[in-house]
TIGUVO-85585 format. One record per residue (C-alpha): residue in one letter; x, y, z. Coordinates in Angstrom, 1 decimal. Example, Ala and Ser with C-alpha at 12.3 -4.5 7.8 and 13.67 -1.06 7.14 Angstrom:
BEGIN
ATOM resn     xx     yy     zz
ATOM    a   12.3   -4.5    7.8
ATOM    s   13.7   -1.1    7.1
//
This chain:
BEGIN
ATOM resn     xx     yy     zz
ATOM    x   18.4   -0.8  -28.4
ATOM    x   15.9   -3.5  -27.1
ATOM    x   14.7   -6.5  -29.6
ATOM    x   12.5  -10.0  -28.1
ATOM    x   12.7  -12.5  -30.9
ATOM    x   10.0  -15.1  -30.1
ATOM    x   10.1  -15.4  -26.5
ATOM    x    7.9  -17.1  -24.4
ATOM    x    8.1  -17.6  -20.6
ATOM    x    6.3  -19.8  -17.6
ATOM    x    6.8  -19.2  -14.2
ATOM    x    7.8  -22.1  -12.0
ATOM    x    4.8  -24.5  -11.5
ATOM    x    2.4  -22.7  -14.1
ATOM    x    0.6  -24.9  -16.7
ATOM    x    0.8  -22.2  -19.5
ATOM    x    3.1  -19.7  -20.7
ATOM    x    2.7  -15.8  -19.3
ATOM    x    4.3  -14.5  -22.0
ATOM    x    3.8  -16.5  -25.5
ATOM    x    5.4  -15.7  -28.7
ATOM    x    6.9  -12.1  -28.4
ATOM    x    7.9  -10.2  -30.6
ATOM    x    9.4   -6.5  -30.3
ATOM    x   11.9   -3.8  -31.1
ATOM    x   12.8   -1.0  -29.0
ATOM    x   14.5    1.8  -30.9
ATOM    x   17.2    3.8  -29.0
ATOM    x   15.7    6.8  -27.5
ATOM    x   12.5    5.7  -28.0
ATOM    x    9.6    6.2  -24.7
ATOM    x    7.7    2.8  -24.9
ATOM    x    4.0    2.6  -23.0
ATOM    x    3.5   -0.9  -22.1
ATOM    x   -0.4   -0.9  -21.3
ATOM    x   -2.9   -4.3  -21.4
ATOM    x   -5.2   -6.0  -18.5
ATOM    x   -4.0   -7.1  -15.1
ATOM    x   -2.2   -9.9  -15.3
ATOM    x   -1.7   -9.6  -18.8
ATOM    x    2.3  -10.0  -18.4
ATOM    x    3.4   -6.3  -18.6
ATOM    x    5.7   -6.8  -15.2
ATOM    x    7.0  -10.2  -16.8
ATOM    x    7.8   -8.2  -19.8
ATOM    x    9.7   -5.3  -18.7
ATOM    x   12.0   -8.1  -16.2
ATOM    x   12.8  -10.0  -19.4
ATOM    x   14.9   -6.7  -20.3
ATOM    x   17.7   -6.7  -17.1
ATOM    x   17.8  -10.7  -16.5
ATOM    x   15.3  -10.6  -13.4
ATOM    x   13.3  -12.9  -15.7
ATOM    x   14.5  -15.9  -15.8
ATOM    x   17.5  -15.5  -13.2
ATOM    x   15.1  -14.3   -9.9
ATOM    x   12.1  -16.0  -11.0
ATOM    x   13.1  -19.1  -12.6
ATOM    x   11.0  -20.8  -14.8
ATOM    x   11.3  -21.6  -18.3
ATOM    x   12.3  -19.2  -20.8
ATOM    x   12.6  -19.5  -24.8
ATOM    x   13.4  -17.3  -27.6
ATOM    x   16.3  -14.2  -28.0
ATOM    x   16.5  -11.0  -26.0
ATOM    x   19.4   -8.6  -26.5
ATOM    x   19.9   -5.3  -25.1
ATOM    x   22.3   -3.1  -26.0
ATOM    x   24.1   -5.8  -27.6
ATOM    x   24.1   -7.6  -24.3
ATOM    x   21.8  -11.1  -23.5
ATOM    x   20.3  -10.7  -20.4
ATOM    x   19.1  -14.3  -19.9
ATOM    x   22.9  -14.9  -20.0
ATOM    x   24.8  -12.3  -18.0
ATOM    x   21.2  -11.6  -15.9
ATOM    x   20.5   -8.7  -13.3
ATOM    x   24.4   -8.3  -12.2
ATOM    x   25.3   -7.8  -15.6
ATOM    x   22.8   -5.5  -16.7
ATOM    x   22.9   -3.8  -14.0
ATOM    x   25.1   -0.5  -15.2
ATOM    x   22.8   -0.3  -18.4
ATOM    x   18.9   -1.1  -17.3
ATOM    x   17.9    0.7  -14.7
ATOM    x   14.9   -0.8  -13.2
ATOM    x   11.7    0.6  -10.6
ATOM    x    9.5   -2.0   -9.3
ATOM    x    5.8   -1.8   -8.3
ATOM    x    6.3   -2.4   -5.0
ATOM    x    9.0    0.5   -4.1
ATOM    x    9.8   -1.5   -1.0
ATOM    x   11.0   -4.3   -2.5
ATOM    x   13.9   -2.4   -3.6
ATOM    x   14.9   -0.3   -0.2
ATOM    x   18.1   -1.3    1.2
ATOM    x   19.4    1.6    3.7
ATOM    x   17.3    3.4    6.3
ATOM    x   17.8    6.9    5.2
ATOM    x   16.6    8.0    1.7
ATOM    x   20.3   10.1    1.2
ATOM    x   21.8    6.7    1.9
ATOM    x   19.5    4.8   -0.6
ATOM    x   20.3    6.9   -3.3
ATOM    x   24.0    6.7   -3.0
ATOM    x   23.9    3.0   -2.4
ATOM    x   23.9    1.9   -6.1
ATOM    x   26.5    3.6   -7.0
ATOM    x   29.0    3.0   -4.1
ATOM    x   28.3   -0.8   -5.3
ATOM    x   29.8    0.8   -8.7
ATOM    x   32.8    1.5   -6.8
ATOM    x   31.9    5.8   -8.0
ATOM    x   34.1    8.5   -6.6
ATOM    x   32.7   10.2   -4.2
ATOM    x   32.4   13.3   -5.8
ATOM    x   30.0   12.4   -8.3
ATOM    x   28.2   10.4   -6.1
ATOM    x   27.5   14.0   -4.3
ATOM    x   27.1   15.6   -7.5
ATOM    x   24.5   13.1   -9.2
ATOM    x   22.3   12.6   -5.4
ATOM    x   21.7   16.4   -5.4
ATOM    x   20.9   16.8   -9.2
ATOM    x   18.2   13.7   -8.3
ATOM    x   17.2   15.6   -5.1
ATOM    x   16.4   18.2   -7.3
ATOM    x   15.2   16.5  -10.2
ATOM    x   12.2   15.0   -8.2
ATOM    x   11.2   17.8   -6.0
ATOM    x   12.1   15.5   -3.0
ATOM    x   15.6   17.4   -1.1
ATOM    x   13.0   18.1    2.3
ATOM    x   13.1   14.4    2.0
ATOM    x   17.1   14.0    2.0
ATOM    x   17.7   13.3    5.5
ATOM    x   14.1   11.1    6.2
ATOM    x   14.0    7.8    7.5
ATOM    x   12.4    5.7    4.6
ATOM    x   10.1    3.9    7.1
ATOM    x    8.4    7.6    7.9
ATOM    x    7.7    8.0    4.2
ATOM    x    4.2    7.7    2.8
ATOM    x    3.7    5.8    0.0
ATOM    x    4.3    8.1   -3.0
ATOM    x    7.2    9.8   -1.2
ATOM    x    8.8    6.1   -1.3
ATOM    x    8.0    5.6   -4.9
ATOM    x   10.2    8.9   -5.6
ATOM    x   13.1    7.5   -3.4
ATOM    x   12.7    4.5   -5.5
ATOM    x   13.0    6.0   -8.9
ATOM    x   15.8    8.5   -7.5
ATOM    x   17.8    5.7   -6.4
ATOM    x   17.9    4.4  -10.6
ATOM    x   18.6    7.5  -12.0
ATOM    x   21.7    8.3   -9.5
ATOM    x   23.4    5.9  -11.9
ATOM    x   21.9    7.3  -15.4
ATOM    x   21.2    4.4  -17.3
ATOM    x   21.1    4.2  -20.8
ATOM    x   17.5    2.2  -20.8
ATOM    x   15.7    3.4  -17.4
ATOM    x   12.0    0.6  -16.9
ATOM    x    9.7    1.7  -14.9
ATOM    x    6.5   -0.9  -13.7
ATOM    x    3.6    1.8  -12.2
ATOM    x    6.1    4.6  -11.5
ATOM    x    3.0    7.2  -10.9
ATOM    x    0.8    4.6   -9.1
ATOM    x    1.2    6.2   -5.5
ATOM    x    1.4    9.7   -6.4
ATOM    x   -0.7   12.5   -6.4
ATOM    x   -1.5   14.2   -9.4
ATOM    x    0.8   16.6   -9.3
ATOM    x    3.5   14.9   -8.5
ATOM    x    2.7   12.3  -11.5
ATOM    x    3.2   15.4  -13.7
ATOM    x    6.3   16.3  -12.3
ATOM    x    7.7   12.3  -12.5
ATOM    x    6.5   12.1  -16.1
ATOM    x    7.6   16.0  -17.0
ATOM    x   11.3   14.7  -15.7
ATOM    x   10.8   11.3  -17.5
ATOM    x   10.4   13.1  -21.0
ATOM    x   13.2   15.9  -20.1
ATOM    x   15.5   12.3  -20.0
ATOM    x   14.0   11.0  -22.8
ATOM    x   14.4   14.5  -24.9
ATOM    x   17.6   15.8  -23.5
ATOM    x   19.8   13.1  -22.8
ATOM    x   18.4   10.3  -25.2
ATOM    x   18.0    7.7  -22.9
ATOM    x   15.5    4.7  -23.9
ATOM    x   12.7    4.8  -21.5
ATOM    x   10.4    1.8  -20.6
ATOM    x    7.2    2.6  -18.8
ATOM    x    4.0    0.3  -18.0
ATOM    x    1.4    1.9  -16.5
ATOM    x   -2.8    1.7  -16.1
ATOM    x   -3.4    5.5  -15.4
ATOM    x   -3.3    6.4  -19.4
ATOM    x   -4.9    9.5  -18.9
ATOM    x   -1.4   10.6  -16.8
ATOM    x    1.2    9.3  -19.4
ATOM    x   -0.6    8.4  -22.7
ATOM    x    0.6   11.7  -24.2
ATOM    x    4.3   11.5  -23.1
ATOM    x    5.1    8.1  -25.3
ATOM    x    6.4    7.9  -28.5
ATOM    x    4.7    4.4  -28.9
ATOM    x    2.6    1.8  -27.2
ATOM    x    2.6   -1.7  -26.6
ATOM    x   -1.1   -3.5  -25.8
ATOM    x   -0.7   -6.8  -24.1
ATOM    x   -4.3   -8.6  -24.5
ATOM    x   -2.8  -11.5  -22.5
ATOM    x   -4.1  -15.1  -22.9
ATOM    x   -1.8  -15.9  -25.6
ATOM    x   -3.2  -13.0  -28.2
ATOM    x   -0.2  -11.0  -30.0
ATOM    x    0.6   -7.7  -29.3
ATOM    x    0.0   -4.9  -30.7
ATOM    x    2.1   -1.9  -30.7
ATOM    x    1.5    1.8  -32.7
ATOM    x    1.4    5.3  -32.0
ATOM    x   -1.0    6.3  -29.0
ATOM    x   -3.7    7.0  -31.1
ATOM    x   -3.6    4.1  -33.3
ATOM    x   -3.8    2.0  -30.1
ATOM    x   -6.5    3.7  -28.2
ATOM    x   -8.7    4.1  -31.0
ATOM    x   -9.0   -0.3  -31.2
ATOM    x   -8.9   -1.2  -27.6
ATOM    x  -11.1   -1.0  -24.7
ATOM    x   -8.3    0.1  -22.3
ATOM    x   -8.4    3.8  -23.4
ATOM    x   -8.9    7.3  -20.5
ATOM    x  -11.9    9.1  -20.7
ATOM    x  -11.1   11.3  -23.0
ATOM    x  -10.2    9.0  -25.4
ATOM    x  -13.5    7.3  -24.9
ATOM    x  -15.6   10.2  -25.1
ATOM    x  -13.3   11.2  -28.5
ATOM    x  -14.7    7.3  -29.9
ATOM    x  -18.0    7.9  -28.8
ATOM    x  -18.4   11.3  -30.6
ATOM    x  -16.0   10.4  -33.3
ATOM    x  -14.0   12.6  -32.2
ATOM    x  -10.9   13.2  -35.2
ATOM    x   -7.9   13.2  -34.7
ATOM    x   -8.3   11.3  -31.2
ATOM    x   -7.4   14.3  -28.0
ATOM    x   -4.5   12.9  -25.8
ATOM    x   -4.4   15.7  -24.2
ATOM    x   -6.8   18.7  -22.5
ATOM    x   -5.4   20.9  -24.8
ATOM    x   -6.2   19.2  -28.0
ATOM    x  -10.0   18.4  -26.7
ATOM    x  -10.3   21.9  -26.4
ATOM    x  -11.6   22.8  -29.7
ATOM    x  -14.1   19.8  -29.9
ATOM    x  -15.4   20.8  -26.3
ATOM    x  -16.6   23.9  -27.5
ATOM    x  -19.2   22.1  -29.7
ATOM    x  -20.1   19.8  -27.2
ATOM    x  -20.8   22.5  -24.8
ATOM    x  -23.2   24.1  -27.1
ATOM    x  -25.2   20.9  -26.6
ATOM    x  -25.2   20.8  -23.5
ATOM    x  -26.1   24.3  -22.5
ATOM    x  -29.7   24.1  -21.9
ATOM    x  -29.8   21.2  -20.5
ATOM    x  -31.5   20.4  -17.0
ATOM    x  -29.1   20.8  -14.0
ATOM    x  -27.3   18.4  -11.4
ATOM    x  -29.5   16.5   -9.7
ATOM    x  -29.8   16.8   -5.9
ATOM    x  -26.9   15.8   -4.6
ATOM    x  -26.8   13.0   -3.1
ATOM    x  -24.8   13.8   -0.1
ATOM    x  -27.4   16.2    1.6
ATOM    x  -30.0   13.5    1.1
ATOM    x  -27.1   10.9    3.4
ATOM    x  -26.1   13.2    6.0
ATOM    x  -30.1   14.5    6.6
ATOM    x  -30.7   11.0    7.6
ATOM    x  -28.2    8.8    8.1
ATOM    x  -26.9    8.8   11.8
ATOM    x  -22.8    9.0   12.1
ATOM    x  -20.7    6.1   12.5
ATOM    x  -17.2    8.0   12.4
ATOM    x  -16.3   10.8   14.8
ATOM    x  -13.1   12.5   14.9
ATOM    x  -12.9   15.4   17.6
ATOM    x   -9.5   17.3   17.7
ATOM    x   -6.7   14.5   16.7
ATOM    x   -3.4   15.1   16.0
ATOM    x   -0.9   12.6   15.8
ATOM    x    3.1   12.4   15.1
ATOM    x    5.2   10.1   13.8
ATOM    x    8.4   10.0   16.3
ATOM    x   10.6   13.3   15.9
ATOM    x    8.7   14.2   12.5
ATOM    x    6.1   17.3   12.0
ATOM    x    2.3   16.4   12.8
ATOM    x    1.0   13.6   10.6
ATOM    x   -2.7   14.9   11.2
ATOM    x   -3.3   18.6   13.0
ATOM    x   -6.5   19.3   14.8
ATOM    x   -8.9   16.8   12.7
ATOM    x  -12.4   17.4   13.1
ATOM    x  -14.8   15.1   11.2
ATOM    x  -18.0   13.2   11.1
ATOM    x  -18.7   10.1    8.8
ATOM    x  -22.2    8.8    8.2
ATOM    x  -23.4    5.8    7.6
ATOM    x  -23.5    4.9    3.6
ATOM    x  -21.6    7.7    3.0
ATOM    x  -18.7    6.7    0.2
ATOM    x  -16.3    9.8    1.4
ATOM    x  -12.9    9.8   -0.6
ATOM    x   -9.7   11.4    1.0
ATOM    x   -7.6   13.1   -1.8
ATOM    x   -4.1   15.2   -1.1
ATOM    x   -0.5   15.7   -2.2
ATOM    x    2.0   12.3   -0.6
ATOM    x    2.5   12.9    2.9
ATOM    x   -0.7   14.8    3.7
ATOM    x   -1.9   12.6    5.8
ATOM    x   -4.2   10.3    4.3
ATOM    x   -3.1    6.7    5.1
ATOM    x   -2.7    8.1    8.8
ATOM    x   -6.2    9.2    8.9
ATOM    x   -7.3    5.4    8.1
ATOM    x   -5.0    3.6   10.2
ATOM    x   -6.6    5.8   13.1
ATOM    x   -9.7    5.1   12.1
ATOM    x   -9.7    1.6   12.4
ATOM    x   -7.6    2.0   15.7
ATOM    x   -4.4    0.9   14.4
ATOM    x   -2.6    4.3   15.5
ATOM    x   -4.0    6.0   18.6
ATOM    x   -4.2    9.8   18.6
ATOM    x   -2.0   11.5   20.9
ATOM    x   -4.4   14.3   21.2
ATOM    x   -8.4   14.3   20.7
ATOM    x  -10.5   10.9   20.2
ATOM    x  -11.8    8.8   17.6
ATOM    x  -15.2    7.2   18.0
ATOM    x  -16.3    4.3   15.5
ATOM    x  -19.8    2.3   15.9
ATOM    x  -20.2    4.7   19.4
ATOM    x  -16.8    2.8   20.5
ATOM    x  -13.4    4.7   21.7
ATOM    x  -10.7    3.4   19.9
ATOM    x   -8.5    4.2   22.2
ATOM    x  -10.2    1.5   24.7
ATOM    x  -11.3   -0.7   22.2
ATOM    x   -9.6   -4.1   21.7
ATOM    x   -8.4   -4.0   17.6
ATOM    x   -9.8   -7.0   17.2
ATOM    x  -13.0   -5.8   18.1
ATOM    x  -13.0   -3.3   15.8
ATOM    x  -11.8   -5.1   12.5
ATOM    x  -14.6   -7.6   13.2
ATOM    x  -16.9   -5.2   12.2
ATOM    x  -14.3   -2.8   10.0
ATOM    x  -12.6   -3.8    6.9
ATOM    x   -9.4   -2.2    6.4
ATOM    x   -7.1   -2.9    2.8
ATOM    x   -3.8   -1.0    3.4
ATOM    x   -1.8    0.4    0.2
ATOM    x    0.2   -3.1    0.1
ATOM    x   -1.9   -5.6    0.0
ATOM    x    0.9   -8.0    0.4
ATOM    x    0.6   -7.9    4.3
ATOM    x   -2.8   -9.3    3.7
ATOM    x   -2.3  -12.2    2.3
ATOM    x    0.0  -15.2    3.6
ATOM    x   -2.4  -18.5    2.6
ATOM    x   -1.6  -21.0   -0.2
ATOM    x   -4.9  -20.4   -1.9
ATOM    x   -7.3  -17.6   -3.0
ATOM    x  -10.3  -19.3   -1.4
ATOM    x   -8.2  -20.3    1.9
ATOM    x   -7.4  -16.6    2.7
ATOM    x  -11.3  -15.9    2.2
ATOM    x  -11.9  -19.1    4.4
ATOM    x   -9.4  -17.7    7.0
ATOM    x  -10.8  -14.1    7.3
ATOM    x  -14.6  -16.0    8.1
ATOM    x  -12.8  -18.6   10.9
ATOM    x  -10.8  -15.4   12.4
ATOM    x  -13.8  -13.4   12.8
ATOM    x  -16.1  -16.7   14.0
ATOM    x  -18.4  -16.6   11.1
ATOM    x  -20.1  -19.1    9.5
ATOM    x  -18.6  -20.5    6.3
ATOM    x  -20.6  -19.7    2.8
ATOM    x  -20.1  -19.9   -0.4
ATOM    x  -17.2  -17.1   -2.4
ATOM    x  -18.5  -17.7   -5.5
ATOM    x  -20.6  -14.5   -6.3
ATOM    x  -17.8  -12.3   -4.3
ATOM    x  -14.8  -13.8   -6.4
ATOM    x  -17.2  -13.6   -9.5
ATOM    x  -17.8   -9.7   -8.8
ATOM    x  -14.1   -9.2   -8.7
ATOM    x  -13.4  -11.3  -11.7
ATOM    x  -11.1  -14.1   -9.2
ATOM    x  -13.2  -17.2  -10.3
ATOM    x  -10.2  -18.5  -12.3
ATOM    x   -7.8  -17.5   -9.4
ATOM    x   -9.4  -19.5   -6.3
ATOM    x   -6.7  -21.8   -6.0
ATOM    x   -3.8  -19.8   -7.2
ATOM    x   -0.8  -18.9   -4.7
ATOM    x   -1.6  -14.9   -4.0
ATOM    x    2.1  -14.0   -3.6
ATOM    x    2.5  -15.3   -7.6
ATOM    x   -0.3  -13.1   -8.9
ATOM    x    0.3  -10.0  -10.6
ATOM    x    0.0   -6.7   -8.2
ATOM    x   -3.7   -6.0   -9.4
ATOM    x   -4.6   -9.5   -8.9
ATOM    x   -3.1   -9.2   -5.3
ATOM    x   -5.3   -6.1   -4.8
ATOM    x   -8.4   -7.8   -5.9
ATOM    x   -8.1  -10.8   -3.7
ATOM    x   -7.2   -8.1   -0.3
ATOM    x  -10.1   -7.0   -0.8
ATOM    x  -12.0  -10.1   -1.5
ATOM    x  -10.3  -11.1    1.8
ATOM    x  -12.2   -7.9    3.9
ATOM    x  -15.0   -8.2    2.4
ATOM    x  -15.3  -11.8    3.2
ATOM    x  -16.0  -10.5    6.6
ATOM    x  -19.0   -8.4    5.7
ATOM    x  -18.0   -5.1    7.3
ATOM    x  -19.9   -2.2    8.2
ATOM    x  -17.4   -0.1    7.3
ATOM    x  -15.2   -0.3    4.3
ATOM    x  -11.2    1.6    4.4
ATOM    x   -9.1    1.1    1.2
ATOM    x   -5.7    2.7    0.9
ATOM    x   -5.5    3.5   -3.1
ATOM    x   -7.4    0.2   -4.1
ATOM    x   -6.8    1.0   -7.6
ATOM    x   -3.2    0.5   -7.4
ATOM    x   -2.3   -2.3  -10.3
ATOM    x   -5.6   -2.5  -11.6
ATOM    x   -6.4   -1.6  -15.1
ATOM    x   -9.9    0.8  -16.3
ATOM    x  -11.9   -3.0  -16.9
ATOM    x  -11.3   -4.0  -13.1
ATOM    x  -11.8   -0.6  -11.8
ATOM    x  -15.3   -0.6  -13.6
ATOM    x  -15.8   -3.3  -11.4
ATOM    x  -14.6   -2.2   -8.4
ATOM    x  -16.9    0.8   -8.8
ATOM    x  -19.9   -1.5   -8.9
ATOM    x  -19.0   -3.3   -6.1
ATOM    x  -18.2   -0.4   -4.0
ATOM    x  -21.7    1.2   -5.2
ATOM    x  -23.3   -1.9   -4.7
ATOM    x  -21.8   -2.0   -1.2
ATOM    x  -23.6    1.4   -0.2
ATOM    x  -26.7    1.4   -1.1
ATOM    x  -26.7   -1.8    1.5
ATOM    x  -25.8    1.1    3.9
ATOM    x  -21.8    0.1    4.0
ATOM    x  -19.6    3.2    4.9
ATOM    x  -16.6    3.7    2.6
ATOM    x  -14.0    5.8    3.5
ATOM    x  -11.2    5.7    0.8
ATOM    x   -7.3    7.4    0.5
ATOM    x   -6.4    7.9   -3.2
ATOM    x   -5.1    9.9   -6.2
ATOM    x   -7.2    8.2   -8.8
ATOM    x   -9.9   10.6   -9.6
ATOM    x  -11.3    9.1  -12.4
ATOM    x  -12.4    6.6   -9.5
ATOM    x  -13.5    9.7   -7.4
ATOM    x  -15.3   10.9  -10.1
ATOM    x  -17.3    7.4  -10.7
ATOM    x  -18.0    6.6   -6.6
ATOM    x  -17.7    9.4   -3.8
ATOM    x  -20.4   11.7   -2.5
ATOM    x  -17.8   13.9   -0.6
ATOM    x  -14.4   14.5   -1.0
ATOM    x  -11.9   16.0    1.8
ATOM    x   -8.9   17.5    0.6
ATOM    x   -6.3   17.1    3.1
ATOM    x   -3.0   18.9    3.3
ATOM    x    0.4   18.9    6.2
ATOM    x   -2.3   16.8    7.9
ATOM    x   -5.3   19.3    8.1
ATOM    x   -8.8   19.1    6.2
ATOM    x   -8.6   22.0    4.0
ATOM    x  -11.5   21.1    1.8
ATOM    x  -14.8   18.8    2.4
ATOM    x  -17.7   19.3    0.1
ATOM    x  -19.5   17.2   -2.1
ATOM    x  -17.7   15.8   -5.0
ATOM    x  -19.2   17.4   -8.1
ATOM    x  -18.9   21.0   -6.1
ATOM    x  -14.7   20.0   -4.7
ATOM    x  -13.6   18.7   -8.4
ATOM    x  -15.4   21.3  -10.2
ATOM    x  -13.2   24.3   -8.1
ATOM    x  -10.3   21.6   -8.0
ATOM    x   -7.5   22.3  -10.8
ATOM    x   -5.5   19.5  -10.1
ATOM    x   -8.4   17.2   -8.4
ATOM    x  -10.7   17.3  -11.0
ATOM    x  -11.2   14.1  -13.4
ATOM    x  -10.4   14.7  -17.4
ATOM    x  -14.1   14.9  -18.8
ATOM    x  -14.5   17.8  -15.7
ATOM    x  -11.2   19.5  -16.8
ATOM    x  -12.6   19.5  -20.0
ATOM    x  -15.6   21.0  -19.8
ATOM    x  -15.7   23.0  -16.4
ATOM    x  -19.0   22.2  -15.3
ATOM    x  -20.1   20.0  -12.4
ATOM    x  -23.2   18.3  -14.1
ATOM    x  -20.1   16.4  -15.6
ATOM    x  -17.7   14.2  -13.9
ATOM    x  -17.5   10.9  -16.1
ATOM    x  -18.3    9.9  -19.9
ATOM    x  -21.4    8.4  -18.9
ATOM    x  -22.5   11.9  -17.5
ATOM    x  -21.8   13.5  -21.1
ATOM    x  -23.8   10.5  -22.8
ATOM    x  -26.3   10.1  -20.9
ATOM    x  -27.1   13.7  -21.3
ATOM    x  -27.1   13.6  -24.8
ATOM    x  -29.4   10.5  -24.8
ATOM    x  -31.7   12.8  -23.0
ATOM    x  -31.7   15.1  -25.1
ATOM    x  -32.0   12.9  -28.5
ATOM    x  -35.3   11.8  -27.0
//
């Protein structure tokens, strides 16, 4: 279906090559993971098969790419159009109408369809992706995941025979990841249609592929094999996998179900050994005075149902709370009234003993750092270190030195490099660089993990543990909970914008079914969250 003979590929105005040397078949049919580190060139990749690379992007392109017995370097993205269909990152970048009904249908009214099917094939999407209650909302009222489903709803209206996806489950919640990836392999199994996926949460679609691609970047070659075959050689492997290496685990789990039978052992190990520690939340909210207060909001967005109902909450200082939830819960609204960019229409939010309501917004992002779920909007200098620079001269702050803040994030090599070029984890990582430039008190990230692969959110996790035990208050939106499970003390479960659960983490993921992490799921028992809770155990008990 797919073969890359040799090709290599530089973006305008790049000394070296992104992609160097490629080689790889496709097989019709066949569900391809394309995994490797941020930046790596998996986005490059996958726009190599419709034309967007070189024909959007210019650059310089070498080597042979046919699809489908089609070259996309000649016909490019107009050409490929009826036989690639293609989700970006960034679902916005591919909205054209206002109403997600009219989105869907807009490919295919370009495709000159009658209007019949196009009826027929945007209510078998509708239901497809669990999204008809969505049907007649305006796209601009959607939360983040919910937009990522319009996105890949808007492809399949005009079932492709190869369907790409770049970080199709990156905004969803867990359950709705299952049901993207459930529909991805029902197309892949019923209808034969070659799908194309890259992706950084392996624990979520590891199982699903027939085959992976690892892009090392730098110029190594790739390597491709079944999933275990990959995950057994590189670092870039879920939890389970990892804990699977570490106890030599054979044949490597993929899934729950097939570390079952190993977990029993493990267990036995583990029985008698010494209980949770304290937890550390009770130790933060005995003394730690509050530094968010939320009495009574609600808030609605135009003629829509309440964004947030009746929202009662207090915030600590140092606390690293995590807001988990199904898309459209509420989440991102919670933040953006937090740090005063929405006011609530009912109730009051206090922050550093200051009314939002009658506090300038400047005021309060001088001494609160918020990173919204598209970094993007962030970021509008020529240079890494310039948007760092600007953030200091906008807040009147004394210049100092970036180089231990851009080592920590792993941007050293990126200082100078234009933020709008760099891959979506890259962008993420320099957002936040950019906040934390200012030296907040309080820390607000919108799914910081978006685009970033397990290497960069080890270090994210340091950083944001680093960042509390100097007393900074994180409060964090997302539906990574291997992230949860690695840096929160309390989790709030939100849902049709009211707290429904808030406890500490070990306690909410342990009764969780769906927001629990994999090594949790595993073995049902909150002494352990993470691998390193299994292994340091066992350490323990070796000694």
């Amino acid at each position: 279906m797919i073969e890359l003979r040799n090709i290599t590929y530089s973006y305008p105005n790049q000394a070296s090559p992104i992609l160097e040397n490629i080689t790889l078949t496709v097989t019709s049919g066949e569900f391809l993971l394309v995994v490797g580190p941020s930046g790596a060139g998996k986005s490059t990749l996958l726009r190599c098969f419709n034309g967007l690379v070189p024909h959007f992007y210019g650059g310089n392109i070498q080597g042979q790419v046919e699809v489908a017995g089609r070259d996309p370097i000649a016909l490019g993205p107009r050409g490929m159009s009826d036989l690639v269909g293609f989700v970006f990152q960034d679902p916005e970048a591919q909205f054209v109408t206002e109403q997600v009904e009219d989105e869907l249908a807009f490919a295919m009214e370009n495709h000159n369809f009658a209007q019949v099917n196009m009826r027929r094939r945007v209510e078998e999407v509708l239901d497809q992706l669990s999204m008809a209650h969505l049907r007649e909302r305006r796209i601009d009222t959607l939360s983040g995941g919910e937009r990522q489903r319009v996105a890949i709803g808007s492809v399949l209206t005009l079932q492709p025979a190869i369907l790409v996806l770049d970080e199709p489950t990156s905004q969803l919640d867990p359950q709705a990841a299952e049901e993207i990836l459930t529909t991805l392999q029902k197309l892949n199994h019923d209808l034969g249609l070659t799908i194309i996926v890259s992706e950084h949460r392996l624990e979520r679609v590891a199982q699903y592929a027939d085959r992976i691609c690892y892009m090392p970047g730098n110029g190594r070659p790739i390597l491709t094999g079944s999933p275990r075959q990959v995950l057994a050689q590189v670092d870039l492997a879920p939890p389970l996998a990892q804990l699977g290496r570490k106890l030599n685990w054979q044949p490597l789990p993929l899934t729950i179900k097939e570390g079952r039978p190993f977990a029993v052992e493990l267990k036995s190990r583990l029985r008698h050994e010494s209980p949770v520690a304290q937890n550390m939340l009770e130790k933060i909210q005995a003394k730690a005075s509050p530094v968010i207060t939320l009495e009574n909001v609600w808030y609605r967005y135009n003629s829509c149902a309440e964004a947030l109902k009746e929202v009662n909450l207090t915030i600590r200082r140092g606390e690293r709370v995590v807001l988990m939830g199904r898309n459209g819960s509420g989440k991102s609204t919670l933040l953006k009234s937090i740090v005063g960019l929405l006011h609530p229409q009912q109730g009051r939010v206090n922050i550093l003993g200051c009314d939002t309501r009658q506090t300038d917004l400047l005021d309060i992002t001088r001494r609160v750092g918020f990173v919204p779920q598209n970094p993007g909007r962030l970021l509008f200098h020529d240079t890494v270190a310039e948007e760092l620079a600007f953030t200091r001269n906008a807040h009147q702050l004394a210049p100092i030195d970036f180089a231990g803040l851009l080592q920590s994030l792993g941007l050293v090599e990126l200082t100078q490099a234009y933020p709008r070029d760099l891959s979506s984890g890259e962008r993420q990582r320099v957002a936040l660089a950019a906040i934390l430039a200012a030296e907040p008190e309080i820390l607000l990230l919108d799914e910081p993990t978006r685009g970033l692969d397990y290497q960069n959110k080890i270090l994210l996790t340091q950083i944001l543990n680093t960042l509390s035990e100097h007393q900074i208050t994180i409060v964090m939106a997302t539906h990574d909970v291997e992230l949860v499970a690695h840096c929160a003390d309390r989790v709030i479960i939100m849902g049709e914008g009211q707290v429904v659960v808030d406890g500490p983490v070990r306690e909410v993921m342990t009764e969780s079914l769906i927001f629990a992490s994999q090594i949790n799921k595993l073995l049902r028992d909150n002494r352990f969250l993470t691998v390193e809770d299994v292994m340091q155990t066992l350490e323990k008990r070796i000694r």
